[in-house]
Structure formats: C-alpha cells, structure tokens
C-alpha positions in Angstrom: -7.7 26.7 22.8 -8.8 23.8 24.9 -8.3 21.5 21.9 -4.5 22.8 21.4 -3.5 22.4 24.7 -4.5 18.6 24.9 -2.4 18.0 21.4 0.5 19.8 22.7 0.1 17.7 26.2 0.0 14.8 24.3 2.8 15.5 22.4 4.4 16.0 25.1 4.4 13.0 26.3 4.7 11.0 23.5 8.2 12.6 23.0 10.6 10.1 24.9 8.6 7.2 23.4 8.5 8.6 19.9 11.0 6.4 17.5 14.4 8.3 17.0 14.3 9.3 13.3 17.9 10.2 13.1 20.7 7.4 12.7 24.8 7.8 13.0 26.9 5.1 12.7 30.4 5.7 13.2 32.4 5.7 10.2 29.3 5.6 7.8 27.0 8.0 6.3 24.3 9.9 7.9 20.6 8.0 7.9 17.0 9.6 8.2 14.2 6.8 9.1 11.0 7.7 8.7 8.7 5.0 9.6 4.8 6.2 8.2 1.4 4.1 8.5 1.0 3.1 4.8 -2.6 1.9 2.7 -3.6 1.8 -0.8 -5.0 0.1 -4.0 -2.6 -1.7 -6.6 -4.5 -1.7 -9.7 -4.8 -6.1 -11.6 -1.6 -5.7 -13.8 0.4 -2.8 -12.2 3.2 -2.6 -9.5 3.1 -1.4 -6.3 5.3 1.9 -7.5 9.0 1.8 -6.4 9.0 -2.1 -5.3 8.6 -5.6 -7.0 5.0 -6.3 -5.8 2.5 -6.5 -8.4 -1.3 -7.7 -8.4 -2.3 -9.8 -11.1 -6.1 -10.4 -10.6 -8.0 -13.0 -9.1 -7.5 -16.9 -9.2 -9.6 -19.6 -8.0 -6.8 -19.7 -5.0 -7.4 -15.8 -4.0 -5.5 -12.8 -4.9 -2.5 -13.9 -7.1 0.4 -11.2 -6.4 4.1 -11.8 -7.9 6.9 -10.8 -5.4 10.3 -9.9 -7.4 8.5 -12.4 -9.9 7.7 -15.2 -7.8 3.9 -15.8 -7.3 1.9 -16.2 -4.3 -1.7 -16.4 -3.8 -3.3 -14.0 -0.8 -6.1 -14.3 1.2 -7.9 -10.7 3.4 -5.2 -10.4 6.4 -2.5 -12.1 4.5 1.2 -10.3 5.2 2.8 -9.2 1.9 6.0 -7.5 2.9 8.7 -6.3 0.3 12.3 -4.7 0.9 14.1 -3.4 -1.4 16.1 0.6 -2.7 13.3 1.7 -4.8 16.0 4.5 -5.7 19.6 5.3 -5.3 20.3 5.8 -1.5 16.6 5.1 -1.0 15.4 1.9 1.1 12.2 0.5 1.7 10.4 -2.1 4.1 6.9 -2.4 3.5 5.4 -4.2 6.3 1.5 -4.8 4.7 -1.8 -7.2 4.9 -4.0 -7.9 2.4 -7.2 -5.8 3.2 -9.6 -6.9 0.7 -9.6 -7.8 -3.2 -11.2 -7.4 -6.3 -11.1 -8.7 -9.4 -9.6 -4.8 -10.3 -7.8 -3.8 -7.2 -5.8 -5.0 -4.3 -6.2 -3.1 -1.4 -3.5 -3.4 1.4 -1.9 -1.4 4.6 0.7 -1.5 7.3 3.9 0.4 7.6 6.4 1.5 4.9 9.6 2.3 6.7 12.1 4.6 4.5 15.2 5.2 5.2 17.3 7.9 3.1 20.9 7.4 3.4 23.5 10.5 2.9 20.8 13.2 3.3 21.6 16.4 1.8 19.0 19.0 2.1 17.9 22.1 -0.2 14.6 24.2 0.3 12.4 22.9 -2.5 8.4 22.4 -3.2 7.5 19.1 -4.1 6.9 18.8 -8.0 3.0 17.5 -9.1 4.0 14.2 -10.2 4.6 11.9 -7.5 5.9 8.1 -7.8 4.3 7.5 -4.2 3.8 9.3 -1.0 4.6 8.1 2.4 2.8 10.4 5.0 2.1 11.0 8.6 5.4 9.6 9.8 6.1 10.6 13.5 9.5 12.4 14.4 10.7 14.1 17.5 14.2 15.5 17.0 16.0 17.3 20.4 18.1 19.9 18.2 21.3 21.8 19.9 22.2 25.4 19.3 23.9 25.7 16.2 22.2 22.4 14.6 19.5 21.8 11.9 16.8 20.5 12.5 17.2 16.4 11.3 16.3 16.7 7.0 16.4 20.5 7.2 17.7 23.6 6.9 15.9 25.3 9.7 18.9 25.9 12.5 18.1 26.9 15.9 20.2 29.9 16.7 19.3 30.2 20.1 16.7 31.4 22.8 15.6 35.4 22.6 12.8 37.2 24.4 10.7 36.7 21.1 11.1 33.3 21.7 13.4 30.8 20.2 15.4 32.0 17.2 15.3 30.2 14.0 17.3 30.3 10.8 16.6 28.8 7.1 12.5 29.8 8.0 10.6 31.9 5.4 9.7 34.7 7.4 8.8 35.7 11.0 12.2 33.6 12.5 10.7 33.6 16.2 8.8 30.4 17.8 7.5 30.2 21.6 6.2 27.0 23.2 3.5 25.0 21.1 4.2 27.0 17.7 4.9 24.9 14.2 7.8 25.3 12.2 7.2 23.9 8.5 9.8 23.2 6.1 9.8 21.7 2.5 12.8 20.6 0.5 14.5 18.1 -1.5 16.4 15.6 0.7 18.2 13.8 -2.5 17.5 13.7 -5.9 14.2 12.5 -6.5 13.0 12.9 -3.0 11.1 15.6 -1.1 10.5 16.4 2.6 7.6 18.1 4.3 8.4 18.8 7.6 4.9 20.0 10.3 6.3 19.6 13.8 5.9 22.0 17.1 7.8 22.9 19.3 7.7 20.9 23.0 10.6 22.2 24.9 13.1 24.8 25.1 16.1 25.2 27.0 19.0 27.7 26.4 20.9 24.9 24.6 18.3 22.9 22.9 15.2 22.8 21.9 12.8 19.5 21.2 10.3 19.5 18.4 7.8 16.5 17.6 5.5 16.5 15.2 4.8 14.6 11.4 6.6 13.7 8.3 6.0 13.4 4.8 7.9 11.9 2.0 7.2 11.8 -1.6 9.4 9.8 -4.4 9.5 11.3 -7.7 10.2 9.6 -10.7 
C-alpha cells in the first residue's frame, strides 16, 4: 500500500511537467504525440521496420548503416536519427545512438516520437503480428465532462458517489482517486493503442489522468 501511494504521489507531481500529448492547430486536423524511450537490435541486411535505416555489417571504418540509401559509417555513441511517415498519417522521428555492434546486429536506443495525425478511434485488440512497437510513452490528459479521453473512447460522464463515472469501459464504469482505466483500440488503420493511466485528480468538471502509452504498427 505504501508502494502505491509513492507512484500515485509521484505521478502527481510529474503531471504539470509531463509533455502534452494532444495537439490542435486551428484549421488542421487533430494530432496525438506520443513521445516513447525506444532500443533494439537491427539484424546485418535488414531495415529498421517502418524507416529507411538499414545495417549492413561491419567495415574496417565501424558499423556501415545506409540512411534513405546513403551510407554512413558508426562508431558506439554515434547519433543515427531518421524521420520519416512510416505509414499514411503516421510520422516518425527517431532520435537514436549507436549502442554497440556486431558483425550480426546493431544495437541502438533513444526516443521514437510518433505522431498520428486525424485519429479516429474504435475499441480493438492489437493483432499478433506487429511491424514495431513503441512502448512506455508518458501521457497526462486533463479530460472535461462530456470528453474522451485523448485516443479513446472512454468519456467521463461526470462525478457520482461511486466515484467518477465513465463510459466506453468494459465493465464496472466507476473510478475513485488512484484507480487505472485501460483501454485498447485501433487509432487508424494499421495502428493500435494501449492506453494504462490512473486517475490523479477529480473535480466536478474534469478529471486528470497520467499514466503510459503504447503503440504498435501493423503491417
């Protein structure tokens, strides 16, 4: 009990520093920005799914990597950074270093922010193939009564003595202070959302959640 009221403290506080992960620009479609801590292994020969980095083995000069075909030779803590719309109303800026390197693998991490433009939500689970998974994004969304719940179709219908009141949950609708609301869906073709967050404040015309985010790319 101890341990959950720490977490919830520190979400808490890490609410107004938390990056907004809602965009509206006026006069243009609706954005979501997830913005996730990002590592893995690109096998000698294969792209980086969804983008134009691909490892092509070792060379006497390092790591030799082609970026959208032009090639460049790595060294461990080398940036290799790609942008790019892996998908239709899908973009990606991968912010990366080179971790280490074999003659088989490149290993690399940093930050993959996504950004899925025109959002338009439908409950959904996530199918077994994935092109590539982006997890562990941080969101905190401040949701009015009568709104959704940024990405979802869970709307807060307002405060009861049960607690807050949710719609588009599967089940029990009723949250107080600290509780999780989960969601999964299909935000466009091709891409899937898994929502974890808790609930940090309440008032009788908005409640704030914070929490993580997960998005997977199909092919």
């Amino acid at each position: 009990m101890k341990r959950i009221t720490i977490i919830l403290f520190a979400l808490g506080m890490a609410v107004t520093s938390m990056v907004a992960c809602q965009r509206q620009v006026p006069g243009e479609p609706l954005e979501l920005l997830y913005a996730a801590p990002f590592e893995t292994g690109i096998e000698s020969g294969s792209n980086l799914p969804g983008t134009g980095i691909r490892y092509m083995g070792l060379s006497d000069k390092g790591a030799e990597v082609l970026i959208d075909d032009q090639t460049a030779f790595k060294q461990k803590g080398d940036s290799l950074d790609w942008k790019g719309s892996p998908m239709e109303n899908v973009d990606l800026d991968l912010s990366l270093r080179v971790l280490w390197f074999t003659e088989d693998k490149l290993y690399v991490g940093g930050t993959a922010k996504v950004t899925v433009r025109d959002p338009m939500p439908v409950a959904a689970s996530a199918p077994a193939e994935v092109l590539i998974k982006y997890s562990n994004a941080p969101v905190t969304y401040h949701v009015k009564k009568g709104h959704y719940i940024p990405g979802t179709l869970v709307k807060y219908v307002g405060r009861t003595e049960e607690g807050i009141e949710l719609e588009g949950v599967e089940g029990y609708p009723y949250r107080k202070f600290g509780d999780s609301i989960l969601w999964e869906g299909k935000l466009r073709e091709h891409v899937f959302l898994k929502l974890n967050v808790r609930v940090l404040l309440i008032t009788e015309e908005s409640i704030t959640v914070a929490g993580t985010a997960t998005l997977l790319l199909t092919p």
